[in-house]
DRENDO-1510 file (C-alpha; in Angstrom, 1 decimal, always signed):
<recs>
REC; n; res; u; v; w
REC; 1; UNK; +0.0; +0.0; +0.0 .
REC; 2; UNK; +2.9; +2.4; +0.6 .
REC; 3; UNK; +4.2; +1.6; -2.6 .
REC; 4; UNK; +1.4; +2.7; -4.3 .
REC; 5; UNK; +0.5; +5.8; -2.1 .
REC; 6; UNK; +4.4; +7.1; -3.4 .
REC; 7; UNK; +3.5; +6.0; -6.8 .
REC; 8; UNK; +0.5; +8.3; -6.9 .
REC; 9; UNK; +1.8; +10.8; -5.3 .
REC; 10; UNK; +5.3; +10.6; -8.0 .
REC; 11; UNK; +2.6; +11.3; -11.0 .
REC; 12; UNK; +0.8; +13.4; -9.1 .
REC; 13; UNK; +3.7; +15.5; -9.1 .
REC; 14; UNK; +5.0; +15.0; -12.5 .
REC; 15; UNK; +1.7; +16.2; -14.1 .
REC; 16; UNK; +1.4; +19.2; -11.5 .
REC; 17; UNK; +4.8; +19.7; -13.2 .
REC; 18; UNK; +3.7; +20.6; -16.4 .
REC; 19; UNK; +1.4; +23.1; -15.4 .
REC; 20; UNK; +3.7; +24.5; -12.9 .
REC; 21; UNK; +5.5; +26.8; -14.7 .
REC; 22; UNK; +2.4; +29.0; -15.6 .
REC; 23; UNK; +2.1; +30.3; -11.9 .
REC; 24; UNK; +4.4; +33.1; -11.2 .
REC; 25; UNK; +3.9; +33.7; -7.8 .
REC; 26; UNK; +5.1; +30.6; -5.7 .
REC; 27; UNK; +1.9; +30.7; -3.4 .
REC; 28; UNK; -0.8; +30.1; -6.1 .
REC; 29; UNK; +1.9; +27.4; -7.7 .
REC; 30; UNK; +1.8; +25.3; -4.3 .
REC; 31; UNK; -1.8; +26.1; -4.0 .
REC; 32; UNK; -2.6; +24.3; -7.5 .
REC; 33; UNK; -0.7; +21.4; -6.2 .
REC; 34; UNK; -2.5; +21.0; -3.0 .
REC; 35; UNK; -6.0; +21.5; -4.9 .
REC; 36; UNK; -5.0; +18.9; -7.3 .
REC; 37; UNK; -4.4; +16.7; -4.0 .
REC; 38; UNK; -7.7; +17.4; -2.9 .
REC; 39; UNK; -9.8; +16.5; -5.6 .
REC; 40; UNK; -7.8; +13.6; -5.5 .
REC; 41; UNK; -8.7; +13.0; -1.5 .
REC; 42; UNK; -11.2; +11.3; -0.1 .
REC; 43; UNK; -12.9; +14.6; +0.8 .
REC; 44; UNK; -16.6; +14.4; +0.8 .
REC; 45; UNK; -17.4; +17.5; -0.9 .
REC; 46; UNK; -14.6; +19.1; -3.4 .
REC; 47; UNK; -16.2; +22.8; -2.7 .
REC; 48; UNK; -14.1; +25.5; -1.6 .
REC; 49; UNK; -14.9; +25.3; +2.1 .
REC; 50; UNK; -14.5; +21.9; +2.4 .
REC; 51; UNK; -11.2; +22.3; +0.2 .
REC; 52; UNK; -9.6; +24.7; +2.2 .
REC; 53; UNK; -10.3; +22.8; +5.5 .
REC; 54; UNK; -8.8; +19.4; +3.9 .
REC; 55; UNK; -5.5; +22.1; +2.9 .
REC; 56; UNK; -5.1; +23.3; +6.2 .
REC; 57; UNK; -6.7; +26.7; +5.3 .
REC; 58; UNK; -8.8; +28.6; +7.9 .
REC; 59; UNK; -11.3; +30.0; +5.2 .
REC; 60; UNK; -11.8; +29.8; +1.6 .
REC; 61; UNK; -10.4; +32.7; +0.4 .
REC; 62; UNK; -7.0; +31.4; -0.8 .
REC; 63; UNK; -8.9; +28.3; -2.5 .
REC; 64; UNK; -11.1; +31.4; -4.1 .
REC; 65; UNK; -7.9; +33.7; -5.3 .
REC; 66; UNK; -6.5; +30.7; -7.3 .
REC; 67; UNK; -10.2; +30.2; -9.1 .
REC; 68; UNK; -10.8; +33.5; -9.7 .
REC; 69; UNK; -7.5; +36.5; -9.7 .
REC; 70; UNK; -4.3; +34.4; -9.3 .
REC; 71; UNK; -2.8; +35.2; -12.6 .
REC; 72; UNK; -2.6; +31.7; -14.6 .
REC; 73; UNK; -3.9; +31.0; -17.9 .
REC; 74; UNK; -6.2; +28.2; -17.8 .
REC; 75; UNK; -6.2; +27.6; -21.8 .
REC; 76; UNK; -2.6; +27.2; -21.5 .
REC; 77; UNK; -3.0; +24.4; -18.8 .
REC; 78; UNK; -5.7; +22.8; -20.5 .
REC; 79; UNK; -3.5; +22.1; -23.6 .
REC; 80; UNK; -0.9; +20.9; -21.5 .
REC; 81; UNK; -3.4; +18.3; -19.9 .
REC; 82; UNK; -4.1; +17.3; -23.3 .
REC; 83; UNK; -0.8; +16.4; -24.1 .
REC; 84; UNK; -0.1; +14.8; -20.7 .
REC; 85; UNK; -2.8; +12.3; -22.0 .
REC; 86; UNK; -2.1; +11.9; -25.3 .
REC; 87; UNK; +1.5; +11.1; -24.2 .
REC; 88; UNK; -0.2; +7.9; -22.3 .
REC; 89; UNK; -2.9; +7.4; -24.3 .
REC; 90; UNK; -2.0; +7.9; -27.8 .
REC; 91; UNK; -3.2; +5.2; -30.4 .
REC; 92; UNK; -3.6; +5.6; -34.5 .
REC; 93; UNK; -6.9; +4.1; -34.2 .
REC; 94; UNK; -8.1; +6.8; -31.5 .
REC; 95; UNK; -11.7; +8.1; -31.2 .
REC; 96; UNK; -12.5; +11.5; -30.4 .
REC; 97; UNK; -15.9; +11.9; -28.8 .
REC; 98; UNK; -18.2; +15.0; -28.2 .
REC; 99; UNK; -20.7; +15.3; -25.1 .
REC; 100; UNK; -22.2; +17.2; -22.8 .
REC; 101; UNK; -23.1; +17.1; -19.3 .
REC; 102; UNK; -25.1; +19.3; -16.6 .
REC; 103; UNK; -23.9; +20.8; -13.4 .
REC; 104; UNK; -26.9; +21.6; -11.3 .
REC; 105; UNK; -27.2; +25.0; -9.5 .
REC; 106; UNK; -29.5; +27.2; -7.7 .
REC; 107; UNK; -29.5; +30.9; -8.5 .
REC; 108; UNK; -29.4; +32.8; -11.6 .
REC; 109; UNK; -26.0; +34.2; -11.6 .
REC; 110; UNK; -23.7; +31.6; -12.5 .
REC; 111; UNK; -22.5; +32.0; -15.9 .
REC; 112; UNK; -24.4; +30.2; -18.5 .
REC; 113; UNK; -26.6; +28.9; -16.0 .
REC; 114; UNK; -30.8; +28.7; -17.4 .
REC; 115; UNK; -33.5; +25.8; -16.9 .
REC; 116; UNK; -32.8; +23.9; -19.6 .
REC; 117; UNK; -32.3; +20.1; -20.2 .
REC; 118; UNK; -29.5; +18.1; -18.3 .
REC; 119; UNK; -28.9; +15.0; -19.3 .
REC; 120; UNK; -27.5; +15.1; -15.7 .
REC; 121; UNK; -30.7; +15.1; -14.2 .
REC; 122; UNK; -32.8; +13.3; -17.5 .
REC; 123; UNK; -34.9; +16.0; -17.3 .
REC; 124; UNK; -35.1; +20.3; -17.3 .
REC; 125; UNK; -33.4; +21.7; -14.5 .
REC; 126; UNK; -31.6; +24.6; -13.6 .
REC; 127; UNK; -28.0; +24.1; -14.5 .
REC; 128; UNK; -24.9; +25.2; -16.3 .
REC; 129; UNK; -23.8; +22.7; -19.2 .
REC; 130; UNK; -20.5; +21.8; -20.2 .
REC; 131; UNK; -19.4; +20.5; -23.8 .
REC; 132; UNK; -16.5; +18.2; -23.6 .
REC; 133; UNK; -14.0; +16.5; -25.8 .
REC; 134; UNK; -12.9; +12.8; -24.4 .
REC; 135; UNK; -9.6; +10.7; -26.0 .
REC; 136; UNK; -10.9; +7.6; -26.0 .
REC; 137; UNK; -8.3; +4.3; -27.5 .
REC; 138; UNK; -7.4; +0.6; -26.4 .
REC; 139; UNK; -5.6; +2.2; -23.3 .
REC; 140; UNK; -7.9; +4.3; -21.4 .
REC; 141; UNK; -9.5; +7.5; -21.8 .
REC; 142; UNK; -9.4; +10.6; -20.8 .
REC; 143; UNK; -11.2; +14.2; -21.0 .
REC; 144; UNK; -8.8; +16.5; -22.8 .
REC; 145; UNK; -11.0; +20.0; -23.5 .
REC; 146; UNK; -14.2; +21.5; -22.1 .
REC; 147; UNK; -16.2; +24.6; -23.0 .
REC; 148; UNK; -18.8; +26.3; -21.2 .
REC; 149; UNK; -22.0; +26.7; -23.2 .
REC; 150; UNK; -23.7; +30.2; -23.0 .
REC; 151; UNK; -27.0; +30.4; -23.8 .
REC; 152; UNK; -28.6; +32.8; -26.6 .
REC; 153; UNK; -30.0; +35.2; -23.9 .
REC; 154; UNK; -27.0; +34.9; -21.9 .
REC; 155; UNK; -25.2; +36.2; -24.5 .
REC; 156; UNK; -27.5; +39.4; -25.8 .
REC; 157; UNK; -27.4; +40.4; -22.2 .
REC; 158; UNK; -24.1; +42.8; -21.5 .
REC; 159; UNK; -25.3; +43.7; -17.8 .
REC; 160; UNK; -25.4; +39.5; -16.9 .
REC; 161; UNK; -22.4; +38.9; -18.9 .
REC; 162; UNK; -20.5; +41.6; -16.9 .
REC; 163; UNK; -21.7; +40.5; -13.9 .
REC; 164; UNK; -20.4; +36.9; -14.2 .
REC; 165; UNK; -17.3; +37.9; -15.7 .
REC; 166; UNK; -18.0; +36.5; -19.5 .
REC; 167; UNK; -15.4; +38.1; -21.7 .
REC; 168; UNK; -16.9; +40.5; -24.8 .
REC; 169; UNK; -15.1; +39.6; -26.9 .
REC; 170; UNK; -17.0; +35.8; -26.5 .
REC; 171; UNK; -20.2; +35.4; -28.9 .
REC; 172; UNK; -23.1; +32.7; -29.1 .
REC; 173; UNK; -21.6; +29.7; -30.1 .
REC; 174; UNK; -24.1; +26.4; -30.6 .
REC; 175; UNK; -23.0; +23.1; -29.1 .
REC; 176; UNK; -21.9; +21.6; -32.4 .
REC; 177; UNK; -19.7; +24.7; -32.7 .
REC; 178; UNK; -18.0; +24.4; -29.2 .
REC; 179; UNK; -17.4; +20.9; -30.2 .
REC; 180; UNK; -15.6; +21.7; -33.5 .
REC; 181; UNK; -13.3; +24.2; -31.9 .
REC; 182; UNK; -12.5; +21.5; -29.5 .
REC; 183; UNK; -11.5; +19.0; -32.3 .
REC; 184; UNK; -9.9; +21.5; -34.2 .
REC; 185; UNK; -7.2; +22.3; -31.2 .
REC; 186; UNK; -7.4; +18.2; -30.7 .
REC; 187; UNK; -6.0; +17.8; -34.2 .
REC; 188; UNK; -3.5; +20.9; -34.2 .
REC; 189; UNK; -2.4; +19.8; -31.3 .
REC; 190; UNK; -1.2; +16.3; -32.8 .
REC; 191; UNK; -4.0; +14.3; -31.6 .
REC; 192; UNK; -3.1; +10.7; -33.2 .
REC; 193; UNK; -7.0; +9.7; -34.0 .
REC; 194; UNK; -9.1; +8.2; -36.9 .
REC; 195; UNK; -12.7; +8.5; -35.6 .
REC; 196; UNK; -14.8; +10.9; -34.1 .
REC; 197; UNK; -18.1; +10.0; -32.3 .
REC; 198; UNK; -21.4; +11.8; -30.6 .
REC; 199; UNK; -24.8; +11.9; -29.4 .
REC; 200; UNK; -27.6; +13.2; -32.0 .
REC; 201; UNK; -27.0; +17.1; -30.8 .
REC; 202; UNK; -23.9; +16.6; -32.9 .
REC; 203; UNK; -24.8; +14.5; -35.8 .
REC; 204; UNK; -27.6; +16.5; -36.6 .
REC; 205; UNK; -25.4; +18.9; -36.9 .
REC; 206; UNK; -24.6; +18.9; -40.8 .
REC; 207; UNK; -22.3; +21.3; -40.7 .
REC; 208; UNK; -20.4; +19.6; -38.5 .
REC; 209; UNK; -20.0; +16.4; -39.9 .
REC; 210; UNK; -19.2; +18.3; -43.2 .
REC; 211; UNK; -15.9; +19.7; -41.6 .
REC; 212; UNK; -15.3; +16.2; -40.4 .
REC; 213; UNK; -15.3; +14.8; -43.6 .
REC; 214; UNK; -13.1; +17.5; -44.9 .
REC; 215; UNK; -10.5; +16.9; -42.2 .
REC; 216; UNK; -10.2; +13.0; -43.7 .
REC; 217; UNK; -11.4; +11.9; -40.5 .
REC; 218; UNK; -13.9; +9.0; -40.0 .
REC; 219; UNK; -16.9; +8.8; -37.9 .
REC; 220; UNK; -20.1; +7.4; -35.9 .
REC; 221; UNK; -22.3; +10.2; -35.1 .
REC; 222; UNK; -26.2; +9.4; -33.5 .
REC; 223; UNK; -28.7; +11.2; -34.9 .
REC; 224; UNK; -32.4; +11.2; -33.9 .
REC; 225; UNK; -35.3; +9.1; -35.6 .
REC; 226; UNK; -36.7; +11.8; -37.6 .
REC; 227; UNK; -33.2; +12.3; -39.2 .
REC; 228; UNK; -33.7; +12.2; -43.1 .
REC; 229; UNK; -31.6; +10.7; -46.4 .
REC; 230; UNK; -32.3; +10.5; -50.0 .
REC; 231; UNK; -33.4; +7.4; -50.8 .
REC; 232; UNK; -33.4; +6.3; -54.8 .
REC; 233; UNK; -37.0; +7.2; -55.3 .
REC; 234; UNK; -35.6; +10.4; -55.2 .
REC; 235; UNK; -37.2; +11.4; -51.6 .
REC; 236; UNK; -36.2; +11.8; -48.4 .
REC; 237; UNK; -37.7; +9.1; -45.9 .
REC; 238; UNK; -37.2; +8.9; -41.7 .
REC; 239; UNK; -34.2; +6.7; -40.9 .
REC; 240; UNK; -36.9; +4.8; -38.5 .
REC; 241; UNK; -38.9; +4.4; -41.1 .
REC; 242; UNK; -35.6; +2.7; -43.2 .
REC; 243; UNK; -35.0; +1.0; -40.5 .
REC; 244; UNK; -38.3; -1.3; -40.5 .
REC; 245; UNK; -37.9; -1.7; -44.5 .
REC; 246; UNK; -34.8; -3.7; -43.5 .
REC; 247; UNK; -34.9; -7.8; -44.0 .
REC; 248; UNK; -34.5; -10.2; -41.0 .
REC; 249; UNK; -31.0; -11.2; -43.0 .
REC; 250; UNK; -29.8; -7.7; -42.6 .
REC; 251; UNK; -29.8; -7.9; -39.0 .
REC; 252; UNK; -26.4; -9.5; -36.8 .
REC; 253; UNK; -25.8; -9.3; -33.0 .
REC; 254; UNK; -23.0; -8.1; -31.7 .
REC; 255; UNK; -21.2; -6.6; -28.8 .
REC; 256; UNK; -20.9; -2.9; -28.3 .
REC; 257; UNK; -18.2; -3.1; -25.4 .
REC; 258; UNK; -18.2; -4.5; -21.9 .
REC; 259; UNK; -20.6; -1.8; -19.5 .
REC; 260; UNK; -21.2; -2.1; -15.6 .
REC; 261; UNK; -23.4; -5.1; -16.0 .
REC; 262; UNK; -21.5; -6.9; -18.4 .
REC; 263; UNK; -21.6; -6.8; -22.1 .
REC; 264; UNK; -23.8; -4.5; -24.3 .
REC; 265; UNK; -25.9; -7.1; -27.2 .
REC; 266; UNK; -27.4; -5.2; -29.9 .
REC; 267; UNK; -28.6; -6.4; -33.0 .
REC; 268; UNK; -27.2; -4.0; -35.4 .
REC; 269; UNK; -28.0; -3.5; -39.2 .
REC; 270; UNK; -25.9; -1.3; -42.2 .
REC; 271; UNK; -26.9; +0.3; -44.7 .
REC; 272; UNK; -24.8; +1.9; -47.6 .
REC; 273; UNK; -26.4; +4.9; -49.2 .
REC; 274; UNK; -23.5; +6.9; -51.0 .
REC; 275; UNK; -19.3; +6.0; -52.0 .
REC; 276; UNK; -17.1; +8.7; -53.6 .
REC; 277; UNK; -13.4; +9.0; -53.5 .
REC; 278; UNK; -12.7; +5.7; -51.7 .
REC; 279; UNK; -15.0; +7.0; -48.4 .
REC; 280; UNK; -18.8; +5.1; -47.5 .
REC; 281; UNK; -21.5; +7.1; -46.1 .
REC; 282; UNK; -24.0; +4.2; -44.3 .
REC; 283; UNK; -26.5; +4.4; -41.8 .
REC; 284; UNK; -25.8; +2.1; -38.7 .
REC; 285; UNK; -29.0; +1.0; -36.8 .
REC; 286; UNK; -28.8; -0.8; -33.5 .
REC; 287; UNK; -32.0; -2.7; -31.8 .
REC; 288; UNK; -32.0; -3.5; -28.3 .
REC; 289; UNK; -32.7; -7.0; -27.8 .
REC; 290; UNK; -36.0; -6.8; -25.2 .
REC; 291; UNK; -39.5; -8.1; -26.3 .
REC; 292; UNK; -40.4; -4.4; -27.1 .
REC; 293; UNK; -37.2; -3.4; -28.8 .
REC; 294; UNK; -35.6; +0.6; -28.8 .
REC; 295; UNK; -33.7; +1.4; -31.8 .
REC; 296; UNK; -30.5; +4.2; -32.2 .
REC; 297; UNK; -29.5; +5.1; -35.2 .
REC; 298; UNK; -26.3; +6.4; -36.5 .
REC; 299; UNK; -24.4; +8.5; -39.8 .
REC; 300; UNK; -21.4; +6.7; -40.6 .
REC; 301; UNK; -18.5; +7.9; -42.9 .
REC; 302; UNK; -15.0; +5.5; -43.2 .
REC; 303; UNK; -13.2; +5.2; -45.5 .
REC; 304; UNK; -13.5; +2.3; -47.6 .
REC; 305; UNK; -11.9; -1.3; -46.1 .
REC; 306; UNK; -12.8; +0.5; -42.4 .
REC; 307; UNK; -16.5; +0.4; -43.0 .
REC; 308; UNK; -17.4; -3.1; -42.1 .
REC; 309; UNK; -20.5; -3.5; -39.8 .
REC; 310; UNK; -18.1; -5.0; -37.0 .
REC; 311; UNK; -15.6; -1.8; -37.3 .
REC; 312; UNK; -18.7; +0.7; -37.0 .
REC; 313; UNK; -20.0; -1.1; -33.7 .
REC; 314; UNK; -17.0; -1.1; -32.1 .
REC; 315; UNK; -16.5; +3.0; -32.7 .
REC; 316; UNK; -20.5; +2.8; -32.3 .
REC; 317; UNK; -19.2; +1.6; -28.5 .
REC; 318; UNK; -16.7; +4.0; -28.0 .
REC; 319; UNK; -19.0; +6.8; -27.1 .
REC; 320; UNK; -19.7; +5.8; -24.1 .
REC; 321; UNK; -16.2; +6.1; -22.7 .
REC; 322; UNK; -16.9; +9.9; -22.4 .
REC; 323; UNK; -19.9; +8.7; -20.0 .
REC; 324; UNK; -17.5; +7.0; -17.8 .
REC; 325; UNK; -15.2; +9.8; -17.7 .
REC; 326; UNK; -18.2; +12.0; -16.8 .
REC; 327; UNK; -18.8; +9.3; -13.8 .
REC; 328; UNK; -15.4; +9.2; -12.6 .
REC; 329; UNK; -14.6; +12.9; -12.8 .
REC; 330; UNK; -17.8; +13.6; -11.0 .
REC; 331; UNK; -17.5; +10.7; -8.2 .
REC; 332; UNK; -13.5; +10.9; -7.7 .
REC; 333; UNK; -12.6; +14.5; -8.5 .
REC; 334; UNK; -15.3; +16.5; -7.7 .
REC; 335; UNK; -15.7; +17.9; -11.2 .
REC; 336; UNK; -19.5; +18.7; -10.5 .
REC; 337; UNK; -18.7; +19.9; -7.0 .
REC; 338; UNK; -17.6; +23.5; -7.5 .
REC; 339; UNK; -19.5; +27.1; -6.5 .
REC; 340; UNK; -18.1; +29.2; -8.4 .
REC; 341; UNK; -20.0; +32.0; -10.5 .
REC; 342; UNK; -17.9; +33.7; -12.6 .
REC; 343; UNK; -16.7; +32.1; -15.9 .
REC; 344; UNK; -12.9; +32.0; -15.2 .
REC; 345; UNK; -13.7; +30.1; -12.4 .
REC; 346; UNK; -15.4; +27.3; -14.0 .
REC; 347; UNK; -12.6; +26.9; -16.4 .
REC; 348; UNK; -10.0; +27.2; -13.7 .
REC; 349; UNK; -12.0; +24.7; -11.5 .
REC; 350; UNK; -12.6; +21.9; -14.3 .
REC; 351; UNK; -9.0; +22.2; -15.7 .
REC; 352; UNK; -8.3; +21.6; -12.6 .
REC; 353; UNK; -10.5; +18.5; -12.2 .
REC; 354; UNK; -9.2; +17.5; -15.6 .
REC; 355; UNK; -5.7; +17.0; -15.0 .
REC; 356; UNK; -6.7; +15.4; -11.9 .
REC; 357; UNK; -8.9; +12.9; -13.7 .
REC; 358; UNK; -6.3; +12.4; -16.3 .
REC; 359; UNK; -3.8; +11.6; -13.4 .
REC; 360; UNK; -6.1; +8.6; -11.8 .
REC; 361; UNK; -6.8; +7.9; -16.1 .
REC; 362; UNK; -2.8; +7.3; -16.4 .
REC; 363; UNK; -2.5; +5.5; -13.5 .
REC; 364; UNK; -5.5; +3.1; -14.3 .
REC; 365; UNK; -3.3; +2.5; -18.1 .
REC; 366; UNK; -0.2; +1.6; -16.2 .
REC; 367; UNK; -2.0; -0.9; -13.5 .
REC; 368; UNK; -0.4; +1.3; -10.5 .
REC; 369; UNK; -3.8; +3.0; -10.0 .
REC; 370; UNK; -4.5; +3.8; -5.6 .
REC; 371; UNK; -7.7; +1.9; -5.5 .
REC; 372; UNK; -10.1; +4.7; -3.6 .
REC; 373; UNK; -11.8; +1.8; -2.2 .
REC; 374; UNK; -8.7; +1.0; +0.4 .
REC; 375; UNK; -6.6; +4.3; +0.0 .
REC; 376; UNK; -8.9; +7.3; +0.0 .
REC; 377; UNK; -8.8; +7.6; +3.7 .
REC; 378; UNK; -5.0; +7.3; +3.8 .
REC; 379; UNK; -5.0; +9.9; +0.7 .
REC; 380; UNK; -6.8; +12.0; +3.2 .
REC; 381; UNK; -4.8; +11.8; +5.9 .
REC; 382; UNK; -1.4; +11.9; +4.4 .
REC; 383; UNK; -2.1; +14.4; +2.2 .
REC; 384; UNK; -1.7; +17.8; +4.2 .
REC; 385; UNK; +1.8; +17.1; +4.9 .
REC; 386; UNK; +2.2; +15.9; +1.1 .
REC; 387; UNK; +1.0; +19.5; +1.0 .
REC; 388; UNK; +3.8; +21.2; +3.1 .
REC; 389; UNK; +6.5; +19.5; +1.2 .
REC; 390; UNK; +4.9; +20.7; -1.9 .
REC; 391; UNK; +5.0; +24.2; -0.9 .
REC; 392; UNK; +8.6; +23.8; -0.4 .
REC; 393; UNK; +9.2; +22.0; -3.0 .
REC; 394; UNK; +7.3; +24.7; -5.9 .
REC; 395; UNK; +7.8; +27.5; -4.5 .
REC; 396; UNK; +11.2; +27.3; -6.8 .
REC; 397; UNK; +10.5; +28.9; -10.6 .
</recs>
């Protein structure tokens, strides 16, 4: 157990390291550290209070000064957690995926925040939502960019905006466009991938998956039932409504990935619509197996030799790796458990909660992951003096 407790704390320190150097002053430097160390603890609630109190703080207002005017730039850290992952993670046949989750809050003053659906909750609540972009391959996965979605009204209102510290400079942007900014600095930044996958609010997005295309990459993008395509009568028709003119032969079960309670049986069926320049365009439909049967249905484009039916399941599977990170941020580094208002916080705060995430992610890869089941409470305990060394040890530039 020692072992492991100074192996997590070693990479715990080497990825603090690469963000280290973007702190001038010692003081917020150490402080990142020891935040980093308690999202990583087994403290109940990763709020500022209870933050500060794990740290050894006797209020919150040091935890607050690095969220909020320490002077750190929290893009620059978030492409250096990117790369921190990508170093571990790295795999030619990589999927990118797109999501979105929902941090529930009360008030109307934190940024973005509206009633508004949250997949969070399943329902419409009041909440801030986050876009995200998640590296997904055969060694783990990790989250590597986040943007804060700001509402249409949000953004015509200056007064609001000013108020919860949104820059002016920052217009409406939809969700499929916060997602392609995110894949565009995945790809500049030397993202190894060959697919990219999402949830219908993306592949509805046409727009989108045109700029895909155009970048040569692949993907599996959900789109809702009332999605159409041509069809060779020369009209467009429902994919649901495809879906049912499909023959019994058409149809083959397969696995979509191991989940909680074991593997995930679909029967899944292709379909072929459109080939130019050595790239497919297919629709992908999966059927759950029960005696009343749900159906998904997804745009494909691979390029030819990559769009077999198996191939498109598995990157078909893939999405749901973003819904574990979600899980795991939110359960083991309080990525959902901030209260700040203003919009550099929230970026601060779940950069923050990303690199910690990607940490336990690299750790997980290797095998030397601290399982929180028998270590949190030793995490907890040892950490403050962890702390004091790590004052010492970066308060050096």
């Amino acid at each position: 157990m020692e072992k492991r407790q100074i192996g997590w704390k070693r990479e715990l320190l080497r990825a603090h390291g690469l963000i280290a150097e973007l702190f001038a002053r010692s003081e917020p430097r150490a402080r990142s550290l020891a935040y980093l160390q308690g999202l990583l603890s087994g403290c109940a609630r990763k709020n500022g209070w209870q933050l500060a109190e794990w740290m050894g703080e006797s209020a919150p207002y040091a935890v607050q000064h690095l969220l909020d005017r320490a002077r750190w730039d929290a893009d620059q850290a978030r492409d250096r957690v990117r790369d921190y992952a990508l170093a571990e993670l790295s795999s030619p046949e990589a999927v990118l995926i797109v999501d979105e989750t929902g941090f529930l809050k009360k008030g109307l003053h934190s940024a973005g925040v509206k009633r508004q659906y949250s997949g969070t909750a399943g329902r419409i609540e009041n909440s801030q939502i986050g876009v995200f972009l998640c590296y997904g391959s055969d060694k783990g996965a990790a989250l590597v960019d986040r943007e804060l979605y700001i509402p249409q009204e949000w953004a015509a209102d200056g007064e609001r905006r000013l108020a919860a510290g949104i820059p002016e400079s920052l217009e409406f942007a939809t969700k499929p466009q916060l997602a392609r900014r995110m894949l565009e600095r995945a790809l500049e930044g030397g993202a190894r991938v060959a697919w990219v996958a999402g949830d219908e609010v993306y592949g509805h997005d046409s727009k989108l998956r045109r700029w895909i295309e155009g970048r040569q990459l692949a993907y599996v993008l959900a789109v809702a039932s009332d999605q159409r395509l041509w069809q060779p009568d020369f009209t467009q028709h429902r994919v649901d409504a495809i879906a049912q003119t499909l023959p019994a032969l058409a149809w083959k079960r397969l696995s979509a990935g191991f989940g909680s309670k074991g593997e995930r049986l679909y029967d899944w069926a292709l379909m072929r619509f459109s080939k130019q320049d050595g790239w497919v365009r297919s629709l992908l439909v999966r059927r759950s197996i029960e005696e009343k049967p749900e159906y998904a249905y997804y745009l494909c484009y691979a390029p030819t030799g990559k769009d077999a039916l198996e191939t498109l399941v598995r990157v078909a599977g893939q999405r749901w790796k973003i819904e574990q990170c979600f899980e795991s941020a939110k359960g083991e580094c309080g990525l959902d458990h901030y209260e700040v208002r203003h919009w550099q916080g929230w970026y601060r705060h779940i950069t923050l909660a990303m690199l910690a995430h990607s940490v336990l992610s690299v750790l997980r890869t290797r095998g030397e992951k601290n399982s929180r089941r028998t270590s949190a409470s030793q995490r907890s305990r040892t950490a403050p003096s962890a702390r004091r060394n790590a004052v010492a040890r970066m308060a050096r530039p």
